[in-house]
N, C-alpha and C positions, 0 to 999 in steps of 0.2 A: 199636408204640411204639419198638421199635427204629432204624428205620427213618426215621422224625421225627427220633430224635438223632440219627445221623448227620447227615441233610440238615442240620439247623442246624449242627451242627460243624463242616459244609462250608462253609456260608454265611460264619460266622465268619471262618472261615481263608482265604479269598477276599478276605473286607472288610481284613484286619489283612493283605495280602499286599501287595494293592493301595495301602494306605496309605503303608507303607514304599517304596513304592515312588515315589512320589508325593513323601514327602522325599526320598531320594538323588535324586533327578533337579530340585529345587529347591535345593541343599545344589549341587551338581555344575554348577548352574548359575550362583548365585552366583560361584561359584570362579572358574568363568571371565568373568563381569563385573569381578573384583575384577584379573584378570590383565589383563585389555582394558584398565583404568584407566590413565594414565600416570602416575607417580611424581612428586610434587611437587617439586621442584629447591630449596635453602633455597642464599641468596648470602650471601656477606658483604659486610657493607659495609665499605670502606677509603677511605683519603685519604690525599693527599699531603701531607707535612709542610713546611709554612713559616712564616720570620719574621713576625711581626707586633706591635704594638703593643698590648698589654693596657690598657684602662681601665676600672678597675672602680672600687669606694666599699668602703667598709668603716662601719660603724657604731659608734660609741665614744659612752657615757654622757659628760655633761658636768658643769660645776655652774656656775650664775651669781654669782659675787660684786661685792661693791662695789667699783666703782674706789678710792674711798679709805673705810675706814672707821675710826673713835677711841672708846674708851672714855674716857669722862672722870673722872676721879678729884679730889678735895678734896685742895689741897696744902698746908694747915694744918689743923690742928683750930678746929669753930669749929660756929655753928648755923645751918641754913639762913632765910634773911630772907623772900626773896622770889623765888617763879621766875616765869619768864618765857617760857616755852617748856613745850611737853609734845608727848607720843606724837603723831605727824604734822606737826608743826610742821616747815616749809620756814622757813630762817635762812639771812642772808647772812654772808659769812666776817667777824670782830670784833662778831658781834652778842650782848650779853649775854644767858646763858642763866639764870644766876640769882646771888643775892648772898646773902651771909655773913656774917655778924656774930660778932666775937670781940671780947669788951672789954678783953684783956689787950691785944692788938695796939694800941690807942689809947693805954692808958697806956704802952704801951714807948714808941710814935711820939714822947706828947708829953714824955717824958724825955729821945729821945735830941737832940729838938730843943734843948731845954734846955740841954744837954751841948755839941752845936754851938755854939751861942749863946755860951756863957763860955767855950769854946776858941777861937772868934772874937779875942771881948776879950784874952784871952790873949797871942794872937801878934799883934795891933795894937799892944799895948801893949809886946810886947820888941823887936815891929822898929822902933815908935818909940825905943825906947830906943838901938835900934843904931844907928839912923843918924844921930842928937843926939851918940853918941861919935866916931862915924865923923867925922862935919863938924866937930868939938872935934878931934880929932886931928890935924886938919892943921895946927893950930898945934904947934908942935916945942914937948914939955914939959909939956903941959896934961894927958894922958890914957894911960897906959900902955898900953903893948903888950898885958899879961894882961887889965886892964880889958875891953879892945877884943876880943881873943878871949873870955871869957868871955861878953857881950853878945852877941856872934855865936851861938856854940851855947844861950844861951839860947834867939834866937831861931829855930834851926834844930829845936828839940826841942820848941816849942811850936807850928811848923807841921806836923811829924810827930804831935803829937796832933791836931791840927784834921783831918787828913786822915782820919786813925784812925777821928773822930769821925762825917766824912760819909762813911765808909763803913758804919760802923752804922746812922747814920740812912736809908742807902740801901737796906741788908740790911730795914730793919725796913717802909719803902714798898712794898719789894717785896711784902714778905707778907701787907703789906694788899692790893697787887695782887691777888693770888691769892686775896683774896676775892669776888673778880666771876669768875662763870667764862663764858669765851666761846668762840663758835665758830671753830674754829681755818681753818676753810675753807665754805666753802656748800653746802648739802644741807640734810637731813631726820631728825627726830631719831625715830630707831627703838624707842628704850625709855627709859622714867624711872624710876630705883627711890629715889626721895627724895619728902618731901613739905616744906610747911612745918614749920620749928622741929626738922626732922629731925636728928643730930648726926651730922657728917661729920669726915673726918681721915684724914692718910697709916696711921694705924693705930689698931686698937682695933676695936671694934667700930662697925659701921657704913661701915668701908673695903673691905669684901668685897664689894660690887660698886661697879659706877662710878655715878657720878651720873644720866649723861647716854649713848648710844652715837649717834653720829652718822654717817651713810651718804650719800653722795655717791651719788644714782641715776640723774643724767642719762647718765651713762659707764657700763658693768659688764665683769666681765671675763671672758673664757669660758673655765675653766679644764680641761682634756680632758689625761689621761695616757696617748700612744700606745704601744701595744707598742711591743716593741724588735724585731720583723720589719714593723714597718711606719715607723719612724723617717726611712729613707733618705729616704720620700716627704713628707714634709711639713719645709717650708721658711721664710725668711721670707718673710711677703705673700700666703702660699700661701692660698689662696680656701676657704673652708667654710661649708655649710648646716648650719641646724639648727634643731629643732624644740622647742616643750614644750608637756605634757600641756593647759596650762590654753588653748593656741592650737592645735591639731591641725590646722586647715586653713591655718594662716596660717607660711609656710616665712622663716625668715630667712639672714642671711648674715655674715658674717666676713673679716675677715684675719689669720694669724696676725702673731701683732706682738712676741712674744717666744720666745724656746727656751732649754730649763734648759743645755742644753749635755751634760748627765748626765744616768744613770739612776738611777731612784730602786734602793735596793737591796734593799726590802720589794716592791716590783712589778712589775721590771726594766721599768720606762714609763719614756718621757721626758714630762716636765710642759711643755706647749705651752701657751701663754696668746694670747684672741686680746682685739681692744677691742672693745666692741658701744655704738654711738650706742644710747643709748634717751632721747631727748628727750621721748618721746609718753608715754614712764612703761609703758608694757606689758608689761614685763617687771619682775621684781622680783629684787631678791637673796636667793639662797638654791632659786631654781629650779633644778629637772634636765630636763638639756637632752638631746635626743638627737642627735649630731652627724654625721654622714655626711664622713667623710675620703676626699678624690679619692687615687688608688692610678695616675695617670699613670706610665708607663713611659717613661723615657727614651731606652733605647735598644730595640731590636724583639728578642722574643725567642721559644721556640718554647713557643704557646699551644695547650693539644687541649682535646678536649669533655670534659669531666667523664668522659662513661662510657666515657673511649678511656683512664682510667687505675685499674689496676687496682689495689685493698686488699689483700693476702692475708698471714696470716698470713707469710711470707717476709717480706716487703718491699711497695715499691712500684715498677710496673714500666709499664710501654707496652706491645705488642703487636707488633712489626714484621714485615713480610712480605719474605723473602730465600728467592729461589728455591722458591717456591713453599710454604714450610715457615712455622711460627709461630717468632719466637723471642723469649722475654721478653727484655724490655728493662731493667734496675734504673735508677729513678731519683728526685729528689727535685722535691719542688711549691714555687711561689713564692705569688704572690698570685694570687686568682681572683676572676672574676665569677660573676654569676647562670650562665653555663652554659660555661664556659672555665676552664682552672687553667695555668701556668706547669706545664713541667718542663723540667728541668737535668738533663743524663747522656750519656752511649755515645750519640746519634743526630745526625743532621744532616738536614739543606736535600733534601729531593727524595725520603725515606726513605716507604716507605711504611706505614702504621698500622694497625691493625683502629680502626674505630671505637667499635665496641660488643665490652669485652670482659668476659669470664667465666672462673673456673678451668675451666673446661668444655674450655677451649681451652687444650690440652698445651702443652707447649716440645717443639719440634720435631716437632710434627705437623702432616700435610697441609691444606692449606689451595687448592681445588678449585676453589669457584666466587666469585668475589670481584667483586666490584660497587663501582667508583670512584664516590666523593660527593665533594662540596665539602666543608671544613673549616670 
């Protein structure tokens, strides 16, 4: 029995000898496949810096309003008679929209006509009188002096009421005016908040909204507040697209046609206003629009790739390549496109960049294998 454990103890320690043995020399082989390998080489990529011309867009909300629009108000007290117009109604400019009825305003009219009338007679009657003395008077003796002046200023004081007179009666036509109310220009009437028999008037109640609001929609105006770093670029005449929700496939276009000149001081925007033809009616006032502002560069300035400038807690910086070493660059961004930004700073015309940069990559660390790309 003894004899038996052994030999398999043997056997054992033969099998577990050979095994090991069998890794170290798989394990040893490896090692040197892994050494045989050659070392993957990683480059950078660089480019040379130069001028160029930046055009990009920017996108800025809009809002469409009316080229002209009016609230109309009741400018007597008085009841509505009769309208003539309602919600969608297209009016030409003097067209009545509705009428009024006030019965005082008749009996004033027909008093003060009245009042005319016997200031009339009045001063027919002194300036006849003056000029029967007048023509009496040239005979030497017949007619005093005081006579002859007092006839005169009678007759001067009785055409100062005559006039008094049509001018009340002119004050009082007016007001009957003012009971027809009309369209002060052409367009569409947006809202009515009056019915028949309704009571209107500059005050009281029933003045708290207007009659009538009237909208001019063949013209609108496209009103866009651009930041104040993008101000420089937009001009008069300056060209603009732009979109709304309710047309998503269908792109329009613009001219700017006014500039505030100022910033607002709640948005620091300037308010740019452009005209927009709408003849065809497809747009409406009160749309928001989305606008796309061209961001043309004047003059050529120096453009890198987005990922050739760096964020970092410090600052903001470029990458540059001098003698063989990294050296951040500090600098500031202007306007940018979909894959380009402006930067201003310490660089120049010919300098060379890292393209793709990362804190990864020191200030003043070597920089080995570099690889020139286009910009």
């Amino acid at each position: 029995m003894k004899n038996i454990r052994n030999i398999a103890l043997a056997l054992l320690l033969a099998s577990v000898s050979a095994t090991l043995q069998n890794c170290g020399s798989s394990k040893a082989n490896e090692e040197k496949e892994e050494k045989k390998a050659p070392a993957e080489v990683i480059s950078t990529e660089t480019f040379t810096l130069q001028k160029q011309q930046l055009n990009s867009t920017i996108k800025i909300p809009g809002e469409l309003i009316a080229y002209q629009q009016v609230d109309l108000y009741a400018k007597v007290s008085s009841f509505v008679k009769k309208l003539y117009a309602d919600v969608g109604t297209e009016v030409k400019q003097g067209q009545i929209l509705a009428s009024m009825e006030a019965p005082e305003i008749s009996a004033q009219l027909s008093g003060s006509e009245s009042r005319l009338r016997s200031q009339e007679a009045l001063y027919q009657a002194s300036k006849a009188n003056y000029d029967r003395l007048l023509e009496t008077s040239k005979t030497p003796g017949t007619v005093s002096q005081n006579d002859l002046d007092v006839a005169l200023a009678k007759q001067k004081s009785d055409l100062a009421q005559l006039e008094s007179a049509r001018s009340a009666s002119r004050e009082i036509t007016d007001n009957r005016n003012y009971l027809e109310i009309r369209a002060p220009f052409s367009g569409i009437i947006t809202a009515r908040n009056i019915s028949t028999g309704a009571y209107v008037g500059p005050s009281g109640k029933g003045s708290e909204f207007p009659l009538f609001t009237l909208a001019d929609q063949r013209k609108l105006r496209l009103v866009v507040s651009v930041p104040e770093a993008y101000t420089s670029h937009l001009k008069n005449k300056s060209q603009v697209e732009f979109t709304v929700r309710s047309l998503p496939n269908q792109t329009f276009s613009a001219s700017v046609s006014r500039l505030a000149g100022a910033l607002d001081v709640r948005l620091r925007a300037q308010r740019a206003e452009m005209d927009v033809s709408n003849t065809d009616r497809k747009l409406l006032p009160g749309m928001i629009a989305e606008v796309s502002v061209p961001l043309n560069s004047d003059t050529p300035t120096f453009a890198v790739p987005k990922s050739a400038v760096l964020n970092s807690p410090q600052g903001i910086y470029v990458i540059k390549i001098v003698d063989q070493k990294a050296q951040w660059v500090p600098v500031k961004t202007g306007s940018s496109s979909d894959d380009k930004t402006e930067v201003f700073g310490d660089i120049q015309e010919g300098d060379v960049l890292i393209k793709t940069v990362t804190e990864e990559i020191r200030d003043q660390s070597e920089i080995k294998n570099q690889k020139l790309v286009s910009n």
